[in-house]
N, C-alpha and C positions, 0 to 999 in steps of 0.2 A: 559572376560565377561561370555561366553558358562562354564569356571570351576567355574568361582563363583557361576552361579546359580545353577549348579548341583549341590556345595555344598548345598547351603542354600537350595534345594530339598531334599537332603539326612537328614539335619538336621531337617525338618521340616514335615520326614516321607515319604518325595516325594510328595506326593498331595496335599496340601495345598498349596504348592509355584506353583506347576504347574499349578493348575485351575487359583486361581491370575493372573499369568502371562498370560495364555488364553482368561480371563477376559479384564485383560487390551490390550490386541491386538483387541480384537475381537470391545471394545467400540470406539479404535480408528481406527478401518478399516468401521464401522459403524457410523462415524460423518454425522451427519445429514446436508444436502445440505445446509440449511438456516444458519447454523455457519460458513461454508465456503464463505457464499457469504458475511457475516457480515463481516470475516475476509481480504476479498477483497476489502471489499467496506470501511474498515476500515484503508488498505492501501493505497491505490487512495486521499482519504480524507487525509491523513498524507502529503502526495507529495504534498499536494494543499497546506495545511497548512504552510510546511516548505517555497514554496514558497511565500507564502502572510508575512509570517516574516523573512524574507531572506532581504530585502533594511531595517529593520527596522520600518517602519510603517504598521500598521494596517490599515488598507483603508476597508471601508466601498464596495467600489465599488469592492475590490479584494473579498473582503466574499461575496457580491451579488453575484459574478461571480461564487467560488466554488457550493457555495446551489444551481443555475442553475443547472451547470456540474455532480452535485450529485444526484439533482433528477432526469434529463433526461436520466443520467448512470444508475441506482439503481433502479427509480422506489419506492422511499421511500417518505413517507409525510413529512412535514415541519419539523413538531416534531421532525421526527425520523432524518433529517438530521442533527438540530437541535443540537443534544443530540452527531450524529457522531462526527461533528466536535470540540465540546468539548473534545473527548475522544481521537481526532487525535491529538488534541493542546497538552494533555496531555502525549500521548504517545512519540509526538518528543520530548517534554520539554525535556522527559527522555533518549531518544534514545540515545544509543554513534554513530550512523552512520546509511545511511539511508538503506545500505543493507538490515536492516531486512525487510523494507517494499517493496523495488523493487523484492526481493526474491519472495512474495507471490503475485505481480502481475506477474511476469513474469510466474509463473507455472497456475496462473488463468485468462489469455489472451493470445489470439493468438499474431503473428506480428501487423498483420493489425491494432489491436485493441489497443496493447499497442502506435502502431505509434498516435492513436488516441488520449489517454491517455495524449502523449507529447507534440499535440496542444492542449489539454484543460490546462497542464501546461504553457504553453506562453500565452493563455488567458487570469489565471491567470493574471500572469506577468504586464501582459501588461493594467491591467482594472485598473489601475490609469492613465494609458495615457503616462506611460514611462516603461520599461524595463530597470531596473538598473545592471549594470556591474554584480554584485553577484547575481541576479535572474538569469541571462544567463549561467555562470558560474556553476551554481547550475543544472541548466533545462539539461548543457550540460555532467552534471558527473550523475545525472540522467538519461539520453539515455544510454551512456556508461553500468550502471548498468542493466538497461531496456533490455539487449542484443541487441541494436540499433545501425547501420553504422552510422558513420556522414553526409552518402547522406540522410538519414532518419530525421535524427539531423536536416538538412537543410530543405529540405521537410515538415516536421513540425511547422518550424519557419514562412515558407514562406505563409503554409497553413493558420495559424493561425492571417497570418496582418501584421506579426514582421516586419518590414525592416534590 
């Protein structure tokens, strides 16, 4: 990678590729806070989602649960949560695995908080008034991604109502 850009410096005089390149470092070492927390808060809302279509049903009671967990996480109006979890629905539609979302919570929460994280997913879960085999199953290969023990795994469950 270090000799192709050199070349394409050389061919492009040296300066024009290297400011670019300085350019583009510099706009991504400068991301502005509020795209990161979008992008956090746009994965949290993905996790929620995957679980609320995880048994197959849509529940009314499992989306009331998320918009709670979203605005008292986030701090975002109706609207705006509104509009997230459409854009969560659509990002799992597409997702091939949920790695890319546990990825950006894990580097934008502590332990404590993702442990948190894993009781508002069995809250989820659980707001139709059952926990189904693949919500558990799912909540449980989520911790694993989460960088989460299985005494955590439990702990979460328990905190949360589960039995």
């Amino acid at each position: 990678m270090y000799d192709f850009c050199i070349c394409l410096a050389k061919a492009d005089g040296g300066d024009g590729m290297i400011q670019k390149l300085k350019q583009m470092w510099k706009k991504a070492a400068e991301s502005p806070q509020e795209n990161r927390q979008h992008d956090v808060a746009l994965a949290v809302a993905a996790l929620m989602v995957e679980i609320m279509r995880m048994d197959g049903k849509l529940q009314d009671a499992e989306r009331s649960e998320i918009i709670r967990h979203l605005e008292a996480r986030f701090a975002l109006s109706h609207a705006e949560i509104h509009i997230l979890i459409e854009k969560a629905a659509q990002d799992v539609q597409e997702a091939l695995d949920m790695h890319q979302f546990t990825s950006v919570v894990v580097k934008g929460f502590s332990t404590p908080e993702r442990i948190d994280i894993l009781v508002e997913l069995w809250k989820v879960a659980k707001a139709d008034g059952h926990v189904d085999p693949y919500e558990e199953q799912l909540i449980r290969r989520m911790a694993d991604l989460l960088g989460l023990h299985h005494s955590q795994f439990i702990q979460a469950k328990i905190s949360a109502g589960v039995e």
